[in-house]
N, C-alpha and C positions, 0 to 999 in steps of 0.2 A: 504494500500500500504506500503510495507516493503521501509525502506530509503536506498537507491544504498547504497554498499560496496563494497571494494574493501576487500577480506578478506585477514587477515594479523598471520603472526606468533606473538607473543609475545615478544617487543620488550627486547634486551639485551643489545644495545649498550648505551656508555656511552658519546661518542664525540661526539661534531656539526660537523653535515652534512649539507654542504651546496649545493643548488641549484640552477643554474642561469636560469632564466624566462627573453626572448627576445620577445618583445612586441613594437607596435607603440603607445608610450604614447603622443607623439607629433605630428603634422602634420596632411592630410587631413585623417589618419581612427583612429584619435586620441578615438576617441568614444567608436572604438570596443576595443583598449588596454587598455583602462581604465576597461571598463566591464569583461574585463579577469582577467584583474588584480584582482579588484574585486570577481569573480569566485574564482581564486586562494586562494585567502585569507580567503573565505570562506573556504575553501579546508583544511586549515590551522590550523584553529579555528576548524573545525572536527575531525580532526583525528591524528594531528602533536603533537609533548611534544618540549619542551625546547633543545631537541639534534638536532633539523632538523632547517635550516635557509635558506630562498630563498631570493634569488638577485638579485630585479626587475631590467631589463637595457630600455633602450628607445633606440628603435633600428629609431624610426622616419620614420619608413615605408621606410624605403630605402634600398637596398644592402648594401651600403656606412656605414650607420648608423649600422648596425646589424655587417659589419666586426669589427666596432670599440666596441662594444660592447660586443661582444663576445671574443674579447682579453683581454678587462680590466675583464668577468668573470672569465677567464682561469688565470689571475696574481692574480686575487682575493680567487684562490683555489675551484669554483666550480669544481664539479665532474661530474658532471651531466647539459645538456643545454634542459628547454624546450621551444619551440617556435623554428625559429620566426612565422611571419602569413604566408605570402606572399611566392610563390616559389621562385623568382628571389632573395630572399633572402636568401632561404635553401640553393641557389644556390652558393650564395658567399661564405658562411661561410663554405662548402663541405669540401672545401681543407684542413682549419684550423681546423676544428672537427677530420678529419682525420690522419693529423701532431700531432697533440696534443693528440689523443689517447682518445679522449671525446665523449661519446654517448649523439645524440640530439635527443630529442622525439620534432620533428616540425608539426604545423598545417594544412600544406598543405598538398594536396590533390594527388597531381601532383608526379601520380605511376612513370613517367621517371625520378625524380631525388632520388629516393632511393639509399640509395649508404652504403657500408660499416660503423657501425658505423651510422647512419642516418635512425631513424625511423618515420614514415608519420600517425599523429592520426589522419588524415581530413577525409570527409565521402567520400569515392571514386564512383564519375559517374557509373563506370565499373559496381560497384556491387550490386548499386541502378538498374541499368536496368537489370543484371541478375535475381534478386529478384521480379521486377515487368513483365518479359517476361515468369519469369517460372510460377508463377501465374497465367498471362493471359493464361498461354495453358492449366495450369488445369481447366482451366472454359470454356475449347473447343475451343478459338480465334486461329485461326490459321493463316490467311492473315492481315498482320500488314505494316503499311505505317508510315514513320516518318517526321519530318523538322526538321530542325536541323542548328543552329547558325555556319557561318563560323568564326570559328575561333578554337583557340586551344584545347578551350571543348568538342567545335563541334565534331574533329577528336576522340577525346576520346569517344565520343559518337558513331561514328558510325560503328567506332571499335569494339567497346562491342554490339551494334546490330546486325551486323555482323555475328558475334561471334554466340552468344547466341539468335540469334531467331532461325537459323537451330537444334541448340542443342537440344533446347526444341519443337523439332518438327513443327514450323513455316516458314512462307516463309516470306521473306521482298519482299511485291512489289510495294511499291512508295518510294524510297527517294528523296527528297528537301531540298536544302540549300539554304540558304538569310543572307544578307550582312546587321549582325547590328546595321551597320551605317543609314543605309535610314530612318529606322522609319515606312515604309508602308510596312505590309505584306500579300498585297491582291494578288497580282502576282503571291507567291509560294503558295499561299490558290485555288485561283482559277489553279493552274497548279495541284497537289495534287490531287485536285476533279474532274478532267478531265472536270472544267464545262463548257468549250465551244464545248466539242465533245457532251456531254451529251444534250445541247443546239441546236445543229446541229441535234441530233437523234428526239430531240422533232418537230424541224421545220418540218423536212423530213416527219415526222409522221404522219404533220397534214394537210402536203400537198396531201398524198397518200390520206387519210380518205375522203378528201373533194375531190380529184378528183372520191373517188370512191360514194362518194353522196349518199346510199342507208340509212333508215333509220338506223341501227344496226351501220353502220361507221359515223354516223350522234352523234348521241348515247354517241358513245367513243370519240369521239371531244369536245363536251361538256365536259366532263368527264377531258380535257388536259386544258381547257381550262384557269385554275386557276394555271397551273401548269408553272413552269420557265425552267427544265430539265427533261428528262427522263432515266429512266435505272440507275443501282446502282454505286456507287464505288466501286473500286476491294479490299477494305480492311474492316475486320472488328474493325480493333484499329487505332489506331495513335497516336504511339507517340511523346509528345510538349513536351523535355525536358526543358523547360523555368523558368524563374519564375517573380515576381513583371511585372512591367508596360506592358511588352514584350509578357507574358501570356496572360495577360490582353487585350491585344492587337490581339493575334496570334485566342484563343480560339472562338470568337464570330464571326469568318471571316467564319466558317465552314456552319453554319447556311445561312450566308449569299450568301453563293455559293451554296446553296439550300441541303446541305448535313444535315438530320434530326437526332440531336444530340442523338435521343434514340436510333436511327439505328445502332450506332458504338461505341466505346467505347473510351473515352480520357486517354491516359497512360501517367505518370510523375516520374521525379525526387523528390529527398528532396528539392529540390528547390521550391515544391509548398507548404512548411509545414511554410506561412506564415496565418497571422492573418486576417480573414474577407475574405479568400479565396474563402467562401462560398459565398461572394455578387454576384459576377460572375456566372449567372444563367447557363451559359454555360459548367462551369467547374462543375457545379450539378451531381454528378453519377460517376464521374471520381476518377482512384485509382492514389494511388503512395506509391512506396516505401520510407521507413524512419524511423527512432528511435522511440519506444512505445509513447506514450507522456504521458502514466499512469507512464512509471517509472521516466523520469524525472522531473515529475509534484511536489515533495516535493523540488528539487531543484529552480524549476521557484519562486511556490509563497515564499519560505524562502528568495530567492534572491527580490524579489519584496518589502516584506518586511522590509528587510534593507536598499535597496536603491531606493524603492519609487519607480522603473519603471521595467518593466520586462528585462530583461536578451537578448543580440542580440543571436541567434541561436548560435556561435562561443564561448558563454562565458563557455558553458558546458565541452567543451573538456580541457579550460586551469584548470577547477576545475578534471576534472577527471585524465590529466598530472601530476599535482600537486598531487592528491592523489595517483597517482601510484608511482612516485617519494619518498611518505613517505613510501609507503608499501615496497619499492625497502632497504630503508635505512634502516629499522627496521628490518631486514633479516637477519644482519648480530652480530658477535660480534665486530667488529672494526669499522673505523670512514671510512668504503667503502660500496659502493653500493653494491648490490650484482646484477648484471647484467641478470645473468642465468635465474633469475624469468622471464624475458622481456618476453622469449619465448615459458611461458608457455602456453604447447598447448589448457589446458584448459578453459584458457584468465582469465580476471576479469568482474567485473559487476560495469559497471559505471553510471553516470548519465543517460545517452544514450542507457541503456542497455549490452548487450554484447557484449565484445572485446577483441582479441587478436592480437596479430604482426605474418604473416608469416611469411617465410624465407626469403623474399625481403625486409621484414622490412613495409609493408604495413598492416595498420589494416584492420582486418577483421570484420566485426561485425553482430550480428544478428538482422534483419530487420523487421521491421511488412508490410503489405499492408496496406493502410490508403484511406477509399473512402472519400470524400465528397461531402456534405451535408450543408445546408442553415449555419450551426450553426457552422463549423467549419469541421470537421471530425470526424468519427468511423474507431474501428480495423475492419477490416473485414478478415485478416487471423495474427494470432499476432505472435510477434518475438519471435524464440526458443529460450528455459530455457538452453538449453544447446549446446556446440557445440560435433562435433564428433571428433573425435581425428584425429587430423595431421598426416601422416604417417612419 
């Protein structure tokens, strides 16, 4: 496995450039800014010289925190801002990135606050389900059924299924939404699986058979008699955009409501590219779209190495921020970024694979299909080498 690069010209310049890095080094997701932090610094130590110098701020996971820090980068002479995590944060600091005339390469995800000046490295929903719905239709699925979380992702999700199950020649015909707050999601599990009409057709069933008594309907009643529903669902997939506890929780409801997990197909986001996914026999067979994990596997275990645990899924992007930032710097012959590169249409090759910025300022990136399996996951169709050029 070649180590991700970001390829770079040959550096010329002679003056520190510096870089300001907005992170929650405090407070309740103190854990994941540390670990970027960390990232970064790896980032650092790979590929930076003595002219580049970054300026970690602790924005303390707040709006509040990230305004005030990103004024003291902006008095401190950064040129460039990456971070923060959080949208509600991209959100605040918008107006002063914009006043100030300063590009932020931020972590969130959240395609609605792209804005002049503000570019978005987070893995975006939209393109995760476009990559796993066009997949699914090359493999024949055509009738797709989803659940889907109320809430702001939710809509983002069902947006982009919307969208791209007609494109890619599919019909959506079950959606489900669930509230989650409750914690129980048997209600939209058994609604999804039609399994009380399915219930209904089995009763009916077995009432016909027995009134009709002869041995042949005698036969076929035996035959029901083990059985809880009859007749199929109207969908060959279902997408559970979910992940951790929720999944965990969503996935084995199917079964339960008598719908025979070989029968259909379970489709997912990057959200299921957590560790031991496999224990969940349910989730067995099931794809999802997400980053190769061969190519950022020299950066997991290098990072593990130095700090003794592996890396939160979030930590790759502030190493790959950070390395785009040096390659941005080394571009030029004076003590300025040189901006132009952002959009190049060819992208770079990061930890995560490939990536580039549209014209919205939203990364775009090349995806693998990822099934799993007892042990963790395999590629089953891998991320392209290349992208095609932007018009």
């Amino acid at each position: 496995i070649e180590t991700p690069n970001l390829k770079t010209i040959p550096e010329i310049s002679s003056n520190k450039i510096k870089v300001g890095l907005l992170l929650p080094l405090s407070g309740s997701n103190s854990e994941i800014g540390i670990a970027m932090l960390n990232a970064a610094t790896m980032a650092i130590f790979d590929l930076s010289d003595e002219n580049f110098e970054l300026l970690p701020r602790d924005t303390m996971g707040t709006p509040e925190g990230s305004v005030y820090a990103i004024n003291d980068l902006i008095s401190n002479g950064a040129e460039i801002i990456l971070g923060p995590v959080f949208s509600k944060s991209v959100k605040a600091i918008s107006s002063i990135a914009q006043s100030a005339n300063i590009t932020v390469i931020a972590f969130s995800n959240d395609s609605s606050i792209s804005e002049k000046n503000i570019y978005l490295l987070g893995f975006s929903p939209e393109q995760q389900i476009e990559r796993i719905v066009s997949y699914a239709s090359t493999q024949g699925i055509v009738d797709f059924a989803a659940v889907v979380p109320e809430s702001a992702y939710g809509e983002k999700i069902i947006k982009a299924i919307e969208k791209y199950i007609p494109m890619y020649g599919g019909r959506l015909n079950k959606l489900e939404e669930y509230d989650i707050s409750q914690g129980d999601y048997r209600e939209v599990i058994k609604k999804i699986t039609d399994y009380e009409d399915r219930k209904k057709l089995l009763i009916e069933s077995r009432e016909k058979l027995l009134i009709q008594g002869d041995p042949v309907a005698l036969k076929a009643l035996e035959r029901l008699e083990d059985k809880e529903t009859m007749g199929e669902v109207n969908f060959e997939a279902i997408l559970i955009p979910e992940g951790g506890a929720r999944l965990r929780s969503i996935a084995p409801l199917l079964a339960f409501y008598d719908v025979d997990p070989r029968s259909i197909k379970i489709l997912g986001t990057g959200l299921w590219d957590e560790v031991d996914i496999g224990l969940e026999p349910a989730l067995v067979g099931g794809w999802f779209a997400g980053p190769s994990p061969k190519v950022g596997e020299i950066f997991r275990n290098k990072y593990r190495e130095i700090y003794a645990k592996p890396p939160p899924r979030l930590a790759s992007l502030s190493y790959d921020a950070t390395a785009l930032a040096i390659v941005l710097s080394k571009n030029n012959n004076t003590a300025l970024i040189d901006l132009s590169i952002l959009t190049s249409s060819s992208g770079f090759t990061g930890v995560d694979g490939l990536f580039r910025f549209n014209q919205e300022g939203l990364a775009e990136r090349g995806l693998a299909v990822l099934e799993i399996n007892k042990k963790g996951f395999k590629i089953i169709d891998p991320s392209p080498q290349a992208f095609k050029i932007m018009n």
